[in-house]
N, C-alpha and C positions, 0 to 999 in steps of 0.2 A: 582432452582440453588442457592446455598451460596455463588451466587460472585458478586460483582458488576465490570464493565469492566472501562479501561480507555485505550484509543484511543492516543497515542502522531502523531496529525496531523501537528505539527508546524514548523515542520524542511524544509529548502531548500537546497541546493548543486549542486558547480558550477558545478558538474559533469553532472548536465542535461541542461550544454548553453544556450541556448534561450530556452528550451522548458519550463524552469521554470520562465521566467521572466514575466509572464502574473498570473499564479496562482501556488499554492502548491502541492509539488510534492502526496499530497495524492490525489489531485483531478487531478490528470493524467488522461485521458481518457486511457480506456482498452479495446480491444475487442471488438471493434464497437460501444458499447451501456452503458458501464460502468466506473465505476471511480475505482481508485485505493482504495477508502476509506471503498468501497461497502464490499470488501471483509473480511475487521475487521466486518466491524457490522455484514453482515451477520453470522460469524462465530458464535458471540456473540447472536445471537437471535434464532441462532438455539442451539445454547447448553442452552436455557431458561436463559440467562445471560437478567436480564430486568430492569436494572439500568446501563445505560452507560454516561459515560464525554469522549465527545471528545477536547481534547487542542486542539486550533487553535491558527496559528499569523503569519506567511506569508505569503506574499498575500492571507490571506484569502477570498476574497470574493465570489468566484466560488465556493468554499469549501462550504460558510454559506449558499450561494443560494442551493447546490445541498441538501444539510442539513436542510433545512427551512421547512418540512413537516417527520414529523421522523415513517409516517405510512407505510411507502414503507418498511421498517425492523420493521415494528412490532412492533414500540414503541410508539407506540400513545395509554398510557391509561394512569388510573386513578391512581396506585401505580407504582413508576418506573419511565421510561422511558430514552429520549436521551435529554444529557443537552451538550450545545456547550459553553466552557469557552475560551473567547481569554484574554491577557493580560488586567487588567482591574487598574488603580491607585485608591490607595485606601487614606489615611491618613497618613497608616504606610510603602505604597511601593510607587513607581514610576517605576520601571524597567519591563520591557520587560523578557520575560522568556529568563533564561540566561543558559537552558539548561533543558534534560528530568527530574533531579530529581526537579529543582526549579520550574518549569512547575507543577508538581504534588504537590509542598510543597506552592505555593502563591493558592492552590486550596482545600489546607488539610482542610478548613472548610466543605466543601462538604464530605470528607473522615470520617472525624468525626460523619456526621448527620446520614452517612448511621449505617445500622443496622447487614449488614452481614458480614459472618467473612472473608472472602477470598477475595481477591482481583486478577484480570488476566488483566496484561498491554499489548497491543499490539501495535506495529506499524502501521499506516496510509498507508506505501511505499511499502507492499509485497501483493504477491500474492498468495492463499493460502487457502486450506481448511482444516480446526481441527475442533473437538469435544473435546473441554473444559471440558467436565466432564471426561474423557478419561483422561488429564492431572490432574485435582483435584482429584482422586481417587490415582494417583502414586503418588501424593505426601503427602497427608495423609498415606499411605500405608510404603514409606519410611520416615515419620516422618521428611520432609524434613522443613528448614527455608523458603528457597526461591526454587523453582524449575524454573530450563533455557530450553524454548524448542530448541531443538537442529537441525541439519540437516547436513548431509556429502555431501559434493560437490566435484567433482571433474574434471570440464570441465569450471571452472571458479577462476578468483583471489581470493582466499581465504583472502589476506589484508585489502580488506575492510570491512573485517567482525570480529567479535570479535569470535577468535581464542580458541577452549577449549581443555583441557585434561580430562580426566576421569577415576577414576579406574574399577575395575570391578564390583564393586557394583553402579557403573554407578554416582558417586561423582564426583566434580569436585573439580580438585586438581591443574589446571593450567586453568587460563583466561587472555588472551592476545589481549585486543582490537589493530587496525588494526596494527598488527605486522609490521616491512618492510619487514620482507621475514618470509615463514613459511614453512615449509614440511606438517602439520595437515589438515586433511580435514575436521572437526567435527567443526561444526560455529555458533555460537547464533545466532537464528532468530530474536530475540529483543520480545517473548512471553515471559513472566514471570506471576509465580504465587506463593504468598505470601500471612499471613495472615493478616489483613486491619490494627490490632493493631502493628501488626512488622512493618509495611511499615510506619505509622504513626512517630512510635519512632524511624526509621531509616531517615525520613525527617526530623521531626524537630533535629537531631544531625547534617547534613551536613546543615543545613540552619544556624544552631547557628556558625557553623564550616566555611559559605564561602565558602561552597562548593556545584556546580549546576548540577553535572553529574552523571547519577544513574548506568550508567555501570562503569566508575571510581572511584567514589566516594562511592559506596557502597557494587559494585560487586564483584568488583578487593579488593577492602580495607578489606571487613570483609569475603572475601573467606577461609582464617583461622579459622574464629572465628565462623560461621554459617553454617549450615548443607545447603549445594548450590547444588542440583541435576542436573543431564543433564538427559531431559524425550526426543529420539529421534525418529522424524515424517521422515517416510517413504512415504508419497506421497508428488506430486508435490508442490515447494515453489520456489518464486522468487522475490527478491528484484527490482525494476526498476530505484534505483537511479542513474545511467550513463546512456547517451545515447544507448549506444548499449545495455544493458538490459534490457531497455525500448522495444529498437525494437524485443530484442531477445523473450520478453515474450509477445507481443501481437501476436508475430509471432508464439509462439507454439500452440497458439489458431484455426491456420489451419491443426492441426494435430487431427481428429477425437479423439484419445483419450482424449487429453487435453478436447476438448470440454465435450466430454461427461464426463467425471469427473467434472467438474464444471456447466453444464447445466442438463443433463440428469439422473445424479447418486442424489439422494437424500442423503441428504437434497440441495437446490437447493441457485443461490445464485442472491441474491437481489436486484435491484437499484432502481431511479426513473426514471417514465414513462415518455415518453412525447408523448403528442398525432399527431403523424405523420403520412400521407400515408402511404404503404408500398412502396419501392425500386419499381420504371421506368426502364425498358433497352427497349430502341430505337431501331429498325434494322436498322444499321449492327453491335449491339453493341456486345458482346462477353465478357465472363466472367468465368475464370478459377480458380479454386484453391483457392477463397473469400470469405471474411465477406462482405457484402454490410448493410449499416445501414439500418433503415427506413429514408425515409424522400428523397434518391438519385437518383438523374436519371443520366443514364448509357449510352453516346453514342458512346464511342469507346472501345478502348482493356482492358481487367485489367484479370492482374495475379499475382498471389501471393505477393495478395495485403491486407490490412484492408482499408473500405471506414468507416470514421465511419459518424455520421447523416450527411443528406442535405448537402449530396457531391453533386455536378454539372460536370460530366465530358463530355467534348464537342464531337462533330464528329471527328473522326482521331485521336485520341489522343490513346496514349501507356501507361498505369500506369500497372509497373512492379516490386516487391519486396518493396513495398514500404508502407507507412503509410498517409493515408489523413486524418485530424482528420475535428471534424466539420466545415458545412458551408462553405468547400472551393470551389471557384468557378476556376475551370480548363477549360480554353478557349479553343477552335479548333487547331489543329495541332501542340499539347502540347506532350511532351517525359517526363516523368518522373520515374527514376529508381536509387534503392536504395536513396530514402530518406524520410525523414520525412518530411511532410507539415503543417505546422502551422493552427491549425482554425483560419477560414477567413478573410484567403488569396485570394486574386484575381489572376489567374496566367495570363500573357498574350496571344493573340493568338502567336504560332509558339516557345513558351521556351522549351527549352532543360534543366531539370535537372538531373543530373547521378552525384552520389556518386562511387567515382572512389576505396579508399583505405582504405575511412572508410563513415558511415550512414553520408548523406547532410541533415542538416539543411533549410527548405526554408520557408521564412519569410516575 
């Protein structure tokens, strides 16, 4: 592969409430067993991408622990690999990454050392399988500057997404990050791919210029002046930065398809192991329509539910629509439905939680 990858893991929003106040929203657990981060690198290691920088700097630290062995995505050699940059002061900075393009511009010495000509940025926060060389071939092909991978939604708010137009040669001719209202369905995933020398000399002009934002400041600004493709992915993609897209996308994981697209269809996708039992169910325990992690043991009801590792669920107890992330310990004659449960948490015996008119937070 002619690309080296970069990862922007650093970002927070309050739109995920408590769930983001312990760690980063890349390292959200997913699907029983996975983090939200899993699914950049994986994409990245199977498209032979074998030079990755992931930025980190909010709450990082669950992010660097899940990140601290880079052989589980196939980066652990001798030319290459995964390099983790957080905010680091130097002589000449003190600041904190003050946004994606200053994020990639206090890291352009890395950018420089490398060798290859292409460069592919992805977000930390979605969900998502691509074949990278699939997009570096459309965009040599159109002789593009920058190529946007793109995607049409249409059962979701389009505003928090950077909004695009296109002509028929698949150019983009209008970019409107998160608009307040929009009619458009066609939305930047936050994939882009550029060549290493253009991205170079488009940071260091908004670093000289004071300016930190690479969908602002370089997207929107030189969409006139730069050949800006929209390349659009047709299989499933999901952002989880609000809570209910959170819930919504671990929850399409109990749709056999979902699954088998990201577990079963090759190429497959990756995280770290951790060496657990397999999943306990007790009699009279019952289990409908679920992910159950490794590591749980099962003594009452659960349905269309995610358990994810070394859940504890008691006798008598009802887990319905709901999300347990690790290590929670759910006591005897516990009710839980429509929400999310914090890793561990203790719940007591006899709680009642039901999210009534929107996903409950419990903490």
């Amino acid at each position: 592969m002619r690309a080296v990858g970069i990862i922007l893991a650093g970002g927070n929003t309050k739109r995920m409430k408590a769930l983001s106040d312990k760690r980063a929203v890349a390292a959200m657990p997913i699907a029983g067993s996975y983090r939200s981060i899993d699914f950049a690198l994986s994409n990245m290691t199977n498209s032979h991408v074998q030079k990755v920088a992931v930025l980190t700097q909010y709450n990082s630290r669950s992010l660097n622990e899940h990140l601290s062995s880079s052989k589980w995505w196939n980066f652990g050699r001798k030319q290459g690999g995964l390099f983790v940059f957080p905010p680091t002061i130097t002589t000449t900075n003190s600041y904190w990454y003050r946004g994606t393009a200053d994020a990639m511009a206090q890291n352009i010495s890395w950018l420089k050392e490398c060798h290859e000509p292409y460069v592919i940025i992805s977000p930390g926060d979605c969900i998502y399988k691509l074949d990278f060389n699939r997009i570096l071939e459309f965009h040599i092909a159109k002789r593009a500057d920058i190529t946007v991978v793109s995607k049409e939604i249409y059962n979701e708010d389009v505003t928090r997404f950077g909004v695009i137009k296109v002509n028929d040669d698949d150019r983009i001719v209008e970019f409107n990050e998160k608009p307040m209202i929009s009619n458009e369905h066609l939305i930047s995933t936050g994939v882009y791919v550029l060549r290493r020398h253009l991205l170079i000399e488009l940071l260091e002009k908004t670093a000289m210029e004071d300016r930190y934002d690479f969908v602002q400041d370089i997207l929107m600004r030189y969409k006139d002046l730069k050949r800006i493709y929209s390349y659009k992915m047709v299989s499933y993609w999901s952002n989880i930065a609000t809570v209910d897209s959170y819930f919504r996308t671990n929850m399409d994981f109990l749709n056999p398809e979902t699954r088998a697209h990201f577990w079963h269809d090759e190429p497959t996708i990756y995280t770290k192991i951790d060496d657990n039992p397999p999943a306990k169910y007790n009699p009279p325990s019952s289990v409908r329509n679920a992910l159950v992690a490794s590591g749980c043991i099962i003594n009452g009801h659960v349905e269309d539910a995610i358990l994810f590792k070394n859940v504890f669920v008691g006798s008598n107890c009802t887990i319905r629509n709901a999300i347990i992330l690790n290590g929670v310990h759910i006591s005897d004659n516990c009710c839980i439905q429509n929400c999310i449960v914090e890793s561990g948490t203790t719940i007591a015996p006899g709680s009642v939680y039901v999210g009534e008119n929107e996903i409950k937070i419990v903490t």
